[in-house]
C-alpha positions as CSV (number, residue, x, y, z in Angstrom):
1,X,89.8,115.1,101.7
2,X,92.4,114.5,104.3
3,X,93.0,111.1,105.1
4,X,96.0,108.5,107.1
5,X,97.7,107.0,104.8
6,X,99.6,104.2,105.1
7,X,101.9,103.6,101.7
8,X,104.3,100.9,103.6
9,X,103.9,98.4,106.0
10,X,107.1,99.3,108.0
11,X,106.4,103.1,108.3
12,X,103.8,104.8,110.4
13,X,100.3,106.3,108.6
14,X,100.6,110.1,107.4
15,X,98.1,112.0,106.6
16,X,97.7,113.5,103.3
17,X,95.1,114.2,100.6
18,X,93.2,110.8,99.3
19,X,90.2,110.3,97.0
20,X,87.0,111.4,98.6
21,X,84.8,107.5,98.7
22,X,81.7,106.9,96.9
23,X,79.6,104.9,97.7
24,X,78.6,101.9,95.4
25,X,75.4,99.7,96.4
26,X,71.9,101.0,97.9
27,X,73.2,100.6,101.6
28,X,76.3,102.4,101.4
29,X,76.9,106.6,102.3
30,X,79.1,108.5,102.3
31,X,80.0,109.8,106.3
32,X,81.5,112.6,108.0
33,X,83.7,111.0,110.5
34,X,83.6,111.9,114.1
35,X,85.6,109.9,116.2
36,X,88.3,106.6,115.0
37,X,89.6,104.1,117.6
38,X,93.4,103.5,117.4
39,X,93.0,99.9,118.5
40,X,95.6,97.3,118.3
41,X,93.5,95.8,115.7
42,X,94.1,98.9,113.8
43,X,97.8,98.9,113.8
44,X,98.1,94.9,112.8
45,X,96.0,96.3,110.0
46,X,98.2,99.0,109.1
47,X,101.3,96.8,109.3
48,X,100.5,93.8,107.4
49,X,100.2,91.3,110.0
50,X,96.4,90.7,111.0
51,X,95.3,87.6,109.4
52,X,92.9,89.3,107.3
53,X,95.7,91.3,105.3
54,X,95.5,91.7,101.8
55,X,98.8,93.4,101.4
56,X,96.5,95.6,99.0
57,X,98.8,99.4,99.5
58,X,97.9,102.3,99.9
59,X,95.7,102.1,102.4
60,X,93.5,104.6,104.7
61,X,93.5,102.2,108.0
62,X,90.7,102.2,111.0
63,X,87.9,99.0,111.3
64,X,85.7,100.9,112.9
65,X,84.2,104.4,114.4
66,X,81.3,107.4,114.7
67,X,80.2,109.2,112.0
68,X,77.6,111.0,111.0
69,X,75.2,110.4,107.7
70,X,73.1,112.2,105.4
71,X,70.6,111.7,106.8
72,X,71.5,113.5,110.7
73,X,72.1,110.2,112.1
74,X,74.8,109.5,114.5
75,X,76.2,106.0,113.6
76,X,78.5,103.8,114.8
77,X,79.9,101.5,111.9
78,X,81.8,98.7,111.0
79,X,83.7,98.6,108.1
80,X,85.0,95.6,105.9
81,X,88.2,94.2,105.3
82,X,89.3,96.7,102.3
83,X,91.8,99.4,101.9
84,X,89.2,102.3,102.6
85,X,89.1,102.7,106.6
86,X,88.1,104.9,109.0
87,X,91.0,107.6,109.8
88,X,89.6,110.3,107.0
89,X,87.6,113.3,107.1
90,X,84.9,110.8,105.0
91,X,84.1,107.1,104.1
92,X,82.0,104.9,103.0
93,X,79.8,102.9,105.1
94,X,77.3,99.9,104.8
95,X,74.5,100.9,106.9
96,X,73.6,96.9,107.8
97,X,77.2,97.2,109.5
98,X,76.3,100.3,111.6
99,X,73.9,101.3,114.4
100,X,72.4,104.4,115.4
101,X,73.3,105.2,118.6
102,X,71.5,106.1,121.5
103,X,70.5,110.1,122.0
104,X,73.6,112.1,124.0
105,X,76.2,109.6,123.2
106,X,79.7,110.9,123.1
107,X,81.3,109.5,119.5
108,X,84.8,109.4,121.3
109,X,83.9,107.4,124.4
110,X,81.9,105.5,121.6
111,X,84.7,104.5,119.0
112,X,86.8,104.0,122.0
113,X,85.0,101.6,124.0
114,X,83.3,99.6,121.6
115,X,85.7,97.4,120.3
116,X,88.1,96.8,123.0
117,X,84.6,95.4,125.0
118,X,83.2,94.2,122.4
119,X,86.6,91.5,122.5
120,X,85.3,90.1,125.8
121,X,81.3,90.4,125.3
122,X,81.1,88.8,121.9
123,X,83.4,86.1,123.8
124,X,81.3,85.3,126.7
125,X,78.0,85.3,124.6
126,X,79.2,83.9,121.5
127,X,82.1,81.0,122.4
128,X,81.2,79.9,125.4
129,X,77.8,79.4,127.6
130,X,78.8,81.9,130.2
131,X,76.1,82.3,133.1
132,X,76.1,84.4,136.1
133,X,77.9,82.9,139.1
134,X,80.8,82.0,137.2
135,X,84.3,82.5,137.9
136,X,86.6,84.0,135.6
137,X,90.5,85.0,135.0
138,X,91.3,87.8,132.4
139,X,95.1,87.6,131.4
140,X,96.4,90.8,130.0
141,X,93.6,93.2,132.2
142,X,95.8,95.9,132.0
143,X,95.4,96.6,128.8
144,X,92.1,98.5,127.4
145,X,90.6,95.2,126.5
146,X,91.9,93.8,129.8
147,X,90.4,96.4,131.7
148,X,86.9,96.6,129.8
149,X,86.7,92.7,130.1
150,X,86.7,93.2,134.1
151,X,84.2,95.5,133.9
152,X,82.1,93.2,131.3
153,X,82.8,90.1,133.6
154,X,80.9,92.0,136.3
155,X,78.3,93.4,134.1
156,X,77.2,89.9,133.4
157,X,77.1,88.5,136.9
158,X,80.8,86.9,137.3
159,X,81.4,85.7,141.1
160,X,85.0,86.1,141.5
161,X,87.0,88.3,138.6
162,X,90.5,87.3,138.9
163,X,92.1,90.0,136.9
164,X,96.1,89.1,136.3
165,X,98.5,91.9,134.3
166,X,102.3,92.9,134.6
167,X,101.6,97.4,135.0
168,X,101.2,97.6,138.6
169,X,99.6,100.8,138.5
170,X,97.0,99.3,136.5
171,X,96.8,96.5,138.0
172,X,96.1,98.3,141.6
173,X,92.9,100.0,140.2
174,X,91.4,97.3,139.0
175,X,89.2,96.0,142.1
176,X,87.4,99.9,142.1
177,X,86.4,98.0,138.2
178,X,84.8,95.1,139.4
179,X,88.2,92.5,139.9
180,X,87.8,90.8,143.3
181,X,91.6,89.3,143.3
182,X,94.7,90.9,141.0
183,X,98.2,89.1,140.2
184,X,100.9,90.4,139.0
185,X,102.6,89.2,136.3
186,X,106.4,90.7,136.9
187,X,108.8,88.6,138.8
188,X,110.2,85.1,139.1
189,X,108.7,82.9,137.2
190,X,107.9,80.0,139.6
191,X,106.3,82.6,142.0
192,X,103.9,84.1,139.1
193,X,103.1,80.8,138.4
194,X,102.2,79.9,142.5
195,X,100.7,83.5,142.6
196,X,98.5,82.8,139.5
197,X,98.0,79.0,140.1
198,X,96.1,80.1,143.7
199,X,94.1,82.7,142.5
200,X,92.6,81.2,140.0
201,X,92.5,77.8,141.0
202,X,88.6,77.4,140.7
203,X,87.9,79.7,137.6
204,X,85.4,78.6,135.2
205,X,86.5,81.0,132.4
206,X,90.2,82.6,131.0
207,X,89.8,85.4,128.7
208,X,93.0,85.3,127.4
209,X,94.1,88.5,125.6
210,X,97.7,87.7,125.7
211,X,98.4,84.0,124.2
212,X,102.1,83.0,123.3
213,X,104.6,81.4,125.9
214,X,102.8,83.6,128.8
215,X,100.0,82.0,128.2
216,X,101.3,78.3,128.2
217,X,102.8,79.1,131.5
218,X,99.4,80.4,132.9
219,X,97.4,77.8,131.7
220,X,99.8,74.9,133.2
221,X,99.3,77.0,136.6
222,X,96.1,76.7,136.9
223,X,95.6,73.2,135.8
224,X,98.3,72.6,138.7
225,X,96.8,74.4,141.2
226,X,93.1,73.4,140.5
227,X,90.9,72.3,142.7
228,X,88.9,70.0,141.0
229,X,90.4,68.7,137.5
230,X,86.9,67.3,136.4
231,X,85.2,70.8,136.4
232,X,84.8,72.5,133.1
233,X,87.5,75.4,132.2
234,X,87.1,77.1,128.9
235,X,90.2,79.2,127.7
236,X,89.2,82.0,125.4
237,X,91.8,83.2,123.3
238,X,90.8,86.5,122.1
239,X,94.3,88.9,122.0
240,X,97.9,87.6,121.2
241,X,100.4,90.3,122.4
242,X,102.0,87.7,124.0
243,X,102.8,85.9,120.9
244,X,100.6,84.5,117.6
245,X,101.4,80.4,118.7
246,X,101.2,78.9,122.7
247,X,102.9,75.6,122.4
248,X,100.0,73.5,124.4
249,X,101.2,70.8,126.4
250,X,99.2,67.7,126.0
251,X,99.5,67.5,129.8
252,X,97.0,70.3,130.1
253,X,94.7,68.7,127.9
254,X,94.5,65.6,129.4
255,X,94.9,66.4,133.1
256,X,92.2,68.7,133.0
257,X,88.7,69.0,131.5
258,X,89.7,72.0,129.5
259,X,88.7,73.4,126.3
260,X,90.2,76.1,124.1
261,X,88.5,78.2,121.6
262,X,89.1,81.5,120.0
263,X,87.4,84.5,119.4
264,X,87.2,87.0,116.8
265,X,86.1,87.4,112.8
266,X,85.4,83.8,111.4
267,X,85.2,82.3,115.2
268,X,82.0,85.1,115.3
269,X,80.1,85.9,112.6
270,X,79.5,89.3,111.2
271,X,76.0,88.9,112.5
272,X,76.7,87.9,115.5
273,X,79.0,90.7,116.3
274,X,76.1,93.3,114.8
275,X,73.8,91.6,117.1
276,X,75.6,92.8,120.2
277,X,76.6,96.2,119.3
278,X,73.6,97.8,120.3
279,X,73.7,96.4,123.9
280,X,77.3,97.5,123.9
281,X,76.9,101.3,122.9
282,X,73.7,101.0,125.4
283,X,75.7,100.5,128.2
284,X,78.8,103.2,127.2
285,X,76.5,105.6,126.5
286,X,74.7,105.2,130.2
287,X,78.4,105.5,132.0
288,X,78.5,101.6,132.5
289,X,82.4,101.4,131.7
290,X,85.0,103.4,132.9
291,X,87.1,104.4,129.7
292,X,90.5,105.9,130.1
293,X,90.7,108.0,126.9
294,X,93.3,110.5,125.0
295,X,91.7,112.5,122.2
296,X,93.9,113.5,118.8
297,X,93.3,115.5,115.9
298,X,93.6,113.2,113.2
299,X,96.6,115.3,112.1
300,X,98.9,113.8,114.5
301,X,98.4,110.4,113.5
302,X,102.3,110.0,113.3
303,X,102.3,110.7,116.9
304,X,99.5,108.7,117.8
305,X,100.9,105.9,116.0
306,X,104.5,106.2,118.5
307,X,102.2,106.7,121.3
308,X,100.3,103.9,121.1
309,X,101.8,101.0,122.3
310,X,103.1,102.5,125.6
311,X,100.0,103.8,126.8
312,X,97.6,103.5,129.2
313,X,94.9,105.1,127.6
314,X,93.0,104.6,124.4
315,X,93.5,107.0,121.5
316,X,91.0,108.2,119.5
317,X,91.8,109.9,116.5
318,X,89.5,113.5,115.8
319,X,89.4,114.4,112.3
């Protein structure tokens, strides 16, 4: 079979011919794959620096897509952390990591919206007790994630959706999504921090897809700006394209009743990611989301790979 294959962590995946899978334990089959997410997940993956490398080469990357069994199914799976991924004609799945989904669902809108929402809806119902009426700030919305985590936000009942990025053309269709203020992230420094500080002065929740030094400087904005110190804030770090360490200043932490937790594999368990997916693929499959998506076949994963960070839309690779 065909497969991406990536043979060094400083060069791009390339697809070549790779061992067909077998499966090896009663729940596993073997899939045709339909549709692979190129998520930023995937490339940390294919370069090494996820936290959950193994530096095990060569490797077939993708954590996730749509596939279809022997059985007629149409699945969306979950794979584990091992060197046999998604972006192949075939793998190997565990069918307690996958769902069936839902009659007439597309497998690309599928394997392209499910993770990037499932960042911010496994964080609102798994890290923190989120309830309808609250306020929240999503840093880094003009990204995929950023995007689906307005529109999850407002799915679950959020008042006011501050939604604060740095691409202004993004940024400018984000109230038609759900965001009821936008800030821009470009600019002198003092006046993000006053632009950000105001709008968000009285959120309840920051999903933070960003972390790093832009996220130090948000989060001592809107502890400055606040309007009341003594109300909850819970800071959700769930992305870091900002940087992998915020230094924190202890300031924050004490002039403000704020907590900060993360969100991802280990902060979530496996079941309580599995637990959600069905409710996720409900909702893409009934049009709740808008997805911005760019189909490729699976033979221009090289291009896919250069395409990636500089775009606006999701890529899903087609084998």
């Amino acid at each position: 079979m065909h497969a991406a294959v990536v043979t060094s962590f400083d060069t791009s995946p390339r697809v070549q011919e790779f061992p067909t899978p077998v499966p090896a334990g009663e729940a596993e089959v073997l899939v045709d794959v339909l549709a692979v997410g190129l998520h930023p997940r995937v490339r940390s993956q294919a370069n090494g620096s996820h936290y959950t490398s193994t530096d095990e080469l060569p490797l077939v990357p993708g954590i996730d897509g749509v596939g279809r069994g022997p059985d007629g199914l149409l699945r969306y799976f979950i794979l584990p952390d091992t060197t046999m991924g998604a972006m192949a004609e075939k793998t190997v799945i565990d069918l307690r990591r996958s769902i069936v989904l839902p009659e007439g669902s597309d497998p690309v809108a599928v394997a392209a919206g499910m993770n990037p929402a499932m960042g911010s809806w496994v964080a609102l119902r798994h890290r923190i007790d989120f309830t309808a009426g609250m306020n929240v700030l999503v840093l880094g919305a003009t990204g995929s994630a950023g995007q689906l985590a307005v529109q999850v936000a407002r799915h679950f009942g959020a008042d006011r959706i501050v939604a604060a990025g740095r691409d202004a053309v993004r940024l400018a269709a984000l109230p038609a999504l759900g965001a009821t203020d936008t800030v821009s992230l470009t600019g002198d420094p003092d006046d993000v921090a006053v632009r950000l500080g105001e709008a968000a002065d009285d959120v309840d929740v920051v999903v933070d897809f960003v972390w790093g030094a832009p996220a130090t400087a948000a989060m001592v904005a809107v502890i400055t700006h606040r309007t009341d110190r003594g109300a909850p804030l819970s800071w959700i770090a769930v992305g870091s394209m900002g940087g992998p360490t915020a230094a924190i200043p202890s300031e924050a932490l004490r002039a403000a009743r704020l907590q900060i937790v993360g969100s991802g594999q280990g902060s979530v368990s496996a079941q309580g990611f599995l637990t959600e997916l069905p409710a996720i693929a409900a909702e893409i499959a009934r049009g709740t989301f808008s997805l911005d998506v760019r189909p490729m076949p699976l033979a221009d994963v090289e291009q896919a790979w250069a395409d990636a960070p500089g775009s606006s839309r999701r890529i899903v690779l087609v084998p």
